[in-house]
Backbone as CSV, one residue per row, in Angstrom:
resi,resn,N_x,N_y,N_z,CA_x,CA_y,CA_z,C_x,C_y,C_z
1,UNK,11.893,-52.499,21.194,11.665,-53.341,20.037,12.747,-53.050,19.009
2,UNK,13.258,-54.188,18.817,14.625,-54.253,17.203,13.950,-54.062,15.945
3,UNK,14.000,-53.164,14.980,14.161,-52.669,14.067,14.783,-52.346,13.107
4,UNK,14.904,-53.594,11.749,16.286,-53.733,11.084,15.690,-52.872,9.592
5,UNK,16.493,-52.098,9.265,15.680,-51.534,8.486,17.036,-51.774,6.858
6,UNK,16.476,-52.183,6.250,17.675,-52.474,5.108,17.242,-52.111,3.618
7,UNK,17.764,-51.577,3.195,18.173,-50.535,1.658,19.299,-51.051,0.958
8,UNK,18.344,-51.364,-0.057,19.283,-52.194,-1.810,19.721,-51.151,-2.191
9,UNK,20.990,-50.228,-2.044,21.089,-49.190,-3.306,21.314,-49.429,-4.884
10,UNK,21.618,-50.887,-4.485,21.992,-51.651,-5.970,21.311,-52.742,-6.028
11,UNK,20.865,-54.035,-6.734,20.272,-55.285,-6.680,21.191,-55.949,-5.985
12,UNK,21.227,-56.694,-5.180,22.077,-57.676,-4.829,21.577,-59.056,-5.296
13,UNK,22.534,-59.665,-5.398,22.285,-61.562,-6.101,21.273,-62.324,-5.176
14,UNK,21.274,-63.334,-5.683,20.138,-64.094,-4.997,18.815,-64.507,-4.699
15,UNK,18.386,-62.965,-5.288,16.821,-62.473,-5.213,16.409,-63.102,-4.007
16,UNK,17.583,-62.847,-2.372,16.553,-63.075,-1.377,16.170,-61.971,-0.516
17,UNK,15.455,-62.052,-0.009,14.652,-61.099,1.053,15.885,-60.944,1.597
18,UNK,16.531,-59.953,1.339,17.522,-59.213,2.194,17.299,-58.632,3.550
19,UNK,16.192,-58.314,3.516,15.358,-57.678,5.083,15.242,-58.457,6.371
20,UNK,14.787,-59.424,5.527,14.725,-60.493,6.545,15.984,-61.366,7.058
21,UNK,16.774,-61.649,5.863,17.919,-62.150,6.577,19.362,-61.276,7.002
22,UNK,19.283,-59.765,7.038,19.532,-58.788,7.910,19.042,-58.853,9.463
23,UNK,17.533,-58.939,9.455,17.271,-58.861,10.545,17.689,-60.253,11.697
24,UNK,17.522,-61.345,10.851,17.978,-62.235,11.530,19.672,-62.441,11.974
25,UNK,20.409,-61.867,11.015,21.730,-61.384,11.647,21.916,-60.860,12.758
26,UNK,21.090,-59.706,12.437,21.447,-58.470,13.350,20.519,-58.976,15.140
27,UNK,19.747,-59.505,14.737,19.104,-60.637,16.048,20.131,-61.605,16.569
28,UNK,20.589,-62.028,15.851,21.869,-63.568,16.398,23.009,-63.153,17.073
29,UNK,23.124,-61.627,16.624,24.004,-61.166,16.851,23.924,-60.288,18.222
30,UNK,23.152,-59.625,18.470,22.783,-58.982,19.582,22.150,-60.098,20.422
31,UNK,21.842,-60.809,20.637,21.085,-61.935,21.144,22.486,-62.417,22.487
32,UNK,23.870,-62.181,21.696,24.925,-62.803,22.394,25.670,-61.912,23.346
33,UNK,25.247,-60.741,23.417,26.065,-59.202,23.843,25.315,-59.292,25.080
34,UNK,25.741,-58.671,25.816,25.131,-57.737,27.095,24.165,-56.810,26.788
35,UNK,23.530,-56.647,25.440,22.878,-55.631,24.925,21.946,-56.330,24.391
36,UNK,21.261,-57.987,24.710,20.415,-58.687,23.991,19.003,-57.715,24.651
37,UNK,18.867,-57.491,25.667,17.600,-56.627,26.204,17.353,-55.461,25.137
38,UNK,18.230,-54.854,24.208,17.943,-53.828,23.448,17.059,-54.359,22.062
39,UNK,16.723,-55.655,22.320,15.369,-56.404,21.213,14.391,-55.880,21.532
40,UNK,14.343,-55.914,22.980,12.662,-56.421,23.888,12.544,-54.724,24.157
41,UNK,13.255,-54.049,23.961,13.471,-52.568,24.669,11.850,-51.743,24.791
42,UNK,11.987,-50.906,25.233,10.325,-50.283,25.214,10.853,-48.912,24.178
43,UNK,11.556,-48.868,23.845,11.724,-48.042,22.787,12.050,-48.339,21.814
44,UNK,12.283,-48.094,20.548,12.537,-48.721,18.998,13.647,-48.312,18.948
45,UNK,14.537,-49.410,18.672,16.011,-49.818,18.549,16.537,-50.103,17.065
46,UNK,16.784,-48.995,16.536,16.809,-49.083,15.062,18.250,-49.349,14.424
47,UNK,18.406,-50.236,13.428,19.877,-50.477,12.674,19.485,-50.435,11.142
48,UNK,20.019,-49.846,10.656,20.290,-49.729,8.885,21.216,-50.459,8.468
49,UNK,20.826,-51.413,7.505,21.742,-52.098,6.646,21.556,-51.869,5.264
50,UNK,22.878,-51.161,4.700,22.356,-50.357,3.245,23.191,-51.526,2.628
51,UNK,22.833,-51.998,1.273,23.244,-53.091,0.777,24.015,-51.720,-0.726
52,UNK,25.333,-51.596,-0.875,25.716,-50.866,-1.989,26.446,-51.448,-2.869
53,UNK,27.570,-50.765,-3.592,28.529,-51.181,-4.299,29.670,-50.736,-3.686
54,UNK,30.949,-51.187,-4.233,32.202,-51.024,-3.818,32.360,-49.344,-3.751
55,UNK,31.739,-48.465,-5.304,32.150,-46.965,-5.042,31.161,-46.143,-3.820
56,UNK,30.236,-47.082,-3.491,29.816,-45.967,-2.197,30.655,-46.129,-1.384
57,UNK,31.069,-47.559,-0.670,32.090,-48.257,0.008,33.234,-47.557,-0.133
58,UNK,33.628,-47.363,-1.193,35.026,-46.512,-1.276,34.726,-45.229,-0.596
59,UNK,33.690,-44.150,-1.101,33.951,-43.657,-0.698,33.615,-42.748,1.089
60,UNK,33.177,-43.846,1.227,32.494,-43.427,2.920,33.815,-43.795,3.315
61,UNK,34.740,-44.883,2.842,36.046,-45.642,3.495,37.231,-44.404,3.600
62,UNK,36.948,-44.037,2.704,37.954,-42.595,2.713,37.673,-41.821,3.269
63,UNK,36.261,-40.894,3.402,36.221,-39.919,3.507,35.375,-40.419,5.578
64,UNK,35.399,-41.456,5.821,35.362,-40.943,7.546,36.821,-42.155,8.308
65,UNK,37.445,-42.669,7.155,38.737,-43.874,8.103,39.714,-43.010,7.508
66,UNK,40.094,-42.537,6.471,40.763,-42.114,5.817,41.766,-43.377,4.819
67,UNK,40.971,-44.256,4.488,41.423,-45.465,4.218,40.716,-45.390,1.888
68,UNK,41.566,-45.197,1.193,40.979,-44.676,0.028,41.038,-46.186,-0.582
69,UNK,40.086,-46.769,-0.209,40.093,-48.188,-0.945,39.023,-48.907,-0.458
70,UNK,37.878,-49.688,-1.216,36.812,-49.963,-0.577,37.240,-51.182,0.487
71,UNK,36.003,-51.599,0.655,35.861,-52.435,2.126,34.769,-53.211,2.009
72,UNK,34.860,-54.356,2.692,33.652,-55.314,2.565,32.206,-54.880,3.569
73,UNK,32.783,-54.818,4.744,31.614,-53.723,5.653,32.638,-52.495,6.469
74,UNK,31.640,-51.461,6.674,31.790,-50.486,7.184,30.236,-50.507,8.343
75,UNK,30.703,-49.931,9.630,29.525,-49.819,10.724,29.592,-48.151,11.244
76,UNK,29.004,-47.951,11.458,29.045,-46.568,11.849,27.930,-46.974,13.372
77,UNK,28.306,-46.587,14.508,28.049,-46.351,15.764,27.322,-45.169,16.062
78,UNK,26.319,-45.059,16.195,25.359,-43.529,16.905,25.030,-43.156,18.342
79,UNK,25.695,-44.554,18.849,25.299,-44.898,20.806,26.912,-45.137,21.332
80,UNK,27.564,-44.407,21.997,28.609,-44.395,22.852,28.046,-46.072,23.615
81,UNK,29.261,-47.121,23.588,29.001,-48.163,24.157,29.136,-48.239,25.378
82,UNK,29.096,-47.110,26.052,29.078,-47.580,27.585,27.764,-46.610,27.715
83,UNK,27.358,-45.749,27.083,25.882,-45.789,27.286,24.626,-46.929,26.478
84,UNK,25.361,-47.834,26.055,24.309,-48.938,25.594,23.611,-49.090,26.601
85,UNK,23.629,-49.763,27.938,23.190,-50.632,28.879,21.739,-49.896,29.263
86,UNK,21.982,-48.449,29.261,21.024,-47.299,29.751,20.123,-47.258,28.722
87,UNK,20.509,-47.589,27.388,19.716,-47.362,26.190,17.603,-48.235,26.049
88,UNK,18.434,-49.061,27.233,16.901,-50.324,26.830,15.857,-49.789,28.120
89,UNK,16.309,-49.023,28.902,15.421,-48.528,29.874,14.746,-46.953,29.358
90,UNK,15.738,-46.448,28.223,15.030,-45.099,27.249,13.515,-45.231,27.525
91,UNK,13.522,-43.640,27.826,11.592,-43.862,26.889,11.980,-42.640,26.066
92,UNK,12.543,-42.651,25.357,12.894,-41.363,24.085,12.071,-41.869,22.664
93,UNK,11.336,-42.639,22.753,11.059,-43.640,21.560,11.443,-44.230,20.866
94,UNK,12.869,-43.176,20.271,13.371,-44.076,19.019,14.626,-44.010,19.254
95,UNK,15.620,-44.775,18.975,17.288,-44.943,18.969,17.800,-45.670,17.868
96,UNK,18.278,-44.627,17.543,19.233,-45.151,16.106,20.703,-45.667,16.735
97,UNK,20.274,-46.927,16.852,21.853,-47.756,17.209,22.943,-47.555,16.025
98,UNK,22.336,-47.599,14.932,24.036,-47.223,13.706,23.507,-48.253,12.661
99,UNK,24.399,-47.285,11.622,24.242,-47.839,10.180,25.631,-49.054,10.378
100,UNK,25.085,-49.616,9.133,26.438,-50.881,8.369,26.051,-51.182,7.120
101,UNK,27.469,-50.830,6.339,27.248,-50.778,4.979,28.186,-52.019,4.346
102,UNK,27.233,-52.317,3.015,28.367,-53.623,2.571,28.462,-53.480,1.074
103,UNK,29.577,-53.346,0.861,29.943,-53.609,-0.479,29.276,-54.813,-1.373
104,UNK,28.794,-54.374,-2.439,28.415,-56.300,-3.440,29.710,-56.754,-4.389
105,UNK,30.563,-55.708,-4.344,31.202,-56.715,-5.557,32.456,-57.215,-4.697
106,UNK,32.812,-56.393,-3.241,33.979,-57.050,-2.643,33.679,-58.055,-2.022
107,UNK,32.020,-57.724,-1.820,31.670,-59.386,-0.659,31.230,-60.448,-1.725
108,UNK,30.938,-60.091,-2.840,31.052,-60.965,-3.653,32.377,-61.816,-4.177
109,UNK,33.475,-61.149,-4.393,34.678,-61.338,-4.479,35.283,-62.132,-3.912
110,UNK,35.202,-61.781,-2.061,35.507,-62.437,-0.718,34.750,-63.866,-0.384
111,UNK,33.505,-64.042,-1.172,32.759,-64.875,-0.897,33.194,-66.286,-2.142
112,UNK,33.790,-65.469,-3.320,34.371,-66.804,-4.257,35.050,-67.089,-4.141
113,UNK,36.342,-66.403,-3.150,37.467,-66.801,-2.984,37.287,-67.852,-2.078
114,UNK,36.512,-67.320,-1.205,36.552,-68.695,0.493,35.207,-69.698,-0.123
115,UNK,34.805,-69.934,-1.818,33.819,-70.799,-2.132,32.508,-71.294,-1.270
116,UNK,32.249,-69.986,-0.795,30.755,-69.626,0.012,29.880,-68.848,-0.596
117,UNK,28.695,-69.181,-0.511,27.370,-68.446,-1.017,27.768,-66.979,-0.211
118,UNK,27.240,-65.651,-1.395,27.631,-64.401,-0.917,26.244,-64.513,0.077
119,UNK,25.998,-64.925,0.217,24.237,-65.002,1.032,24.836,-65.290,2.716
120,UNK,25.345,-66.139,2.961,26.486,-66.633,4.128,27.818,-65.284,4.218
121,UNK,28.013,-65.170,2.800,29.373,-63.865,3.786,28.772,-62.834,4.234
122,UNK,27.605,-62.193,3.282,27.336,-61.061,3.646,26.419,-61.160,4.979
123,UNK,25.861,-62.587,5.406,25.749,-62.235,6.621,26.379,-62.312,8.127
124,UNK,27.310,-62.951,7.627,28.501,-63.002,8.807,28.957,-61.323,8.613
125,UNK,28.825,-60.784,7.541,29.440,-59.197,7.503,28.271,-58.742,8.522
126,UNK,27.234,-58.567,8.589,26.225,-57.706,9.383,26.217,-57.859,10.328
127,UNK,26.295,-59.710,10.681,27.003,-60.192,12.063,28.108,-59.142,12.858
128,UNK,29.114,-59.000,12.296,30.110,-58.597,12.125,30.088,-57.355,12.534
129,UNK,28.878,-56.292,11.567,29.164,-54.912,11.793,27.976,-54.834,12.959
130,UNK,27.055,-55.957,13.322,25.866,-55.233,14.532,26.832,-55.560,15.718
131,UNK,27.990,-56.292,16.189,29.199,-56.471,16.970,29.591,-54.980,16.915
132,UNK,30.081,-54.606,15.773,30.973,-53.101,16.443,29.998,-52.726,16.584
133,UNK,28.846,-51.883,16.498,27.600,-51.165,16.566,27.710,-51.302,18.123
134,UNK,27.296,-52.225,18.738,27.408,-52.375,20.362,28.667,-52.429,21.414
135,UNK,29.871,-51.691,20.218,31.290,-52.088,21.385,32.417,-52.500,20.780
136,UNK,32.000,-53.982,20.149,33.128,-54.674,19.915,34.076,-54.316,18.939
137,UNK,35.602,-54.901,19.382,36.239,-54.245,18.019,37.405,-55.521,17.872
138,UNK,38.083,-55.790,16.597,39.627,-56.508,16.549,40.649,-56.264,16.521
139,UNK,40.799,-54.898,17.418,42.305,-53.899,17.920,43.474,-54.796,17.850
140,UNK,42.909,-56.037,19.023,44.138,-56.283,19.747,43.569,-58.241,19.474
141,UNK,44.238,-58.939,19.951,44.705,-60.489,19.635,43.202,-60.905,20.451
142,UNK,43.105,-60.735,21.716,42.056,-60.825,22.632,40.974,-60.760,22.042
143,UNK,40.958,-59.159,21.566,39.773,-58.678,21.116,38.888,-59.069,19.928
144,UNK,39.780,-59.476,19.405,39.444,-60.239,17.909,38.986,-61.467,18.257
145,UNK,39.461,-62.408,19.139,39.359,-63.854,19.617,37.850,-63.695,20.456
146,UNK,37.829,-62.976,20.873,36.090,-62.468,21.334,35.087,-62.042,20.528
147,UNK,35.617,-61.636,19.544,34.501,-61.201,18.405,34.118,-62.171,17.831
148,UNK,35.600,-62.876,17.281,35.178,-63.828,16.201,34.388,-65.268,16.829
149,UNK,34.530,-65.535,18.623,33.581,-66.448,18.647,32.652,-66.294,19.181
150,UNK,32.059,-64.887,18.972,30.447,-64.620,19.121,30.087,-64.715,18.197
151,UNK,30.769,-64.408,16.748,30.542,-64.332,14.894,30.311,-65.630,15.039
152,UNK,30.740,-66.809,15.399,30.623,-68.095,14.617,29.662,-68.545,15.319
153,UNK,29.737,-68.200,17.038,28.124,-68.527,17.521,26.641,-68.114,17.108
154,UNK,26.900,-66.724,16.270,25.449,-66.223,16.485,25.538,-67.002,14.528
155,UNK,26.136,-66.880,13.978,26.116,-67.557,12.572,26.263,-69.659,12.568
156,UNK,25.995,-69.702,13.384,26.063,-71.770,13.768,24.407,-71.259,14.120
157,UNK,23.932,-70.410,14.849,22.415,-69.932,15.117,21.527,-70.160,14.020
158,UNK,22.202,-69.583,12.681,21.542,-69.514,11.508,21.843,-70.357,10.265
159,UNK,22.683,-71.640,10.960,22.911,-72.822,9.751,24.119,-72.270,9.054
160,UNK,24.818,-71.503,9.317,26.157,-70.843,8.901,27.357,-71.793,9.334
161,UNK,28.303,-72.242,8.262,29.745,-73.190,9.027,30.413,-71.268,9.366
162,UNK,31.525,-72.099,10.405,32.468,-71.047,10.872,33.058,-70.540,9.948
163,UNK,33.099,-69.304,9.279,34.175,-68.630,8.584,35.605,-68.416,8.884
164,UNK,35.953,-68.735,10.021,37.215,-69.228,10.275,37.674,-70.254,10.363
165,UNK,37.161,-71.180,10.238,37.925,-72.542,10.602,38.858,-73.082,9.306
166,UNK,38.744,-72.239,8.198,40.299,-72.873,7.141,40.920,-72.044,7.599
167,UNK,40.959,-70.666,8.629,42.446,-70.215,8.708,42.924,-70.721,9.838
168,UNK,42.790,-71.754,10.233,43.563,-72.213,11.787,44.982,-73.049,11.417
């Protein structure tokens, strides 16, 4: 069973149920992986989505990328992805699949620039970070071109336009 567990460290805009439309991210998103069985799992399949500001962001960005400048999301991984597959047959009870953290004032920022509700970026961000959580990454040209059209599939899922389609 999926288990989205999400923490305001700050208010975020909107006054919406952040919980819920976390979880539905983080569902749209795993839904498209080889890892959609880790919903239905017989063990509790847990993800944290901490909703912060740019200075927590900064400084988790520094102090585990070595990158001293905030970031819109950060994911942190707790399951080696080639032991995912093994993960949904667990009977350990509980599995902490990994945190993902999001900045409010950069995804706010990011979200006026591309004239989208921060409600839509920040969930293409969770989109985004429950993708690396299970594997995925945008190393290489390929790799990115695979991410980004599982991002626009599992976000077209949830009434989301493509966040890429003005950069083509």
């Amino acid at each position: 069973m999926l288990s989205v567990e999400t923490h305001e460290a700050q208010p975020w805009p909107d006054a919406l149920d952040w919980e819920v439309r976390a979880a539905e991210a983080v569902a749209a998103a795993l839904a498209l992986t080889p890892f959609a069985s880790l919903a239905d799992a017989a063990p509790l399949v847990e993800i944290s989505v901490r909703l912060t500001d740019d200075a927590e962001v900064h400084a988790l960005n520094r102090d585990f990328r070595d990158k001293d400048k905030p970031t819109n999301v950060l994911s942190f991984p707790q399951v080696q992805a080639d032991l995912l597959i093994a993960m949904s047959n667990s009977d350990d009870g509980e599995i902490l699949l990994g945190d993902i953290v999001l900045a409010r004032e950069t995804c706010a920022r990011e979200a006026n620039e591309k004239a989208i509700p921060i409600v839509d970026h920040a969930t293409h961000l969770i989109v985004h970070g429950t993708l690396h959580l299970v594997g995925y990454d945008h190393m290489d040209d390929a790799s990115a071109v695979a991410m980004e059209a599982l991002e626009v599939k599992a976000l077209a899922s949830l009434g989301i336009a493509n966040p890429y389609a003005d950069q083509d």
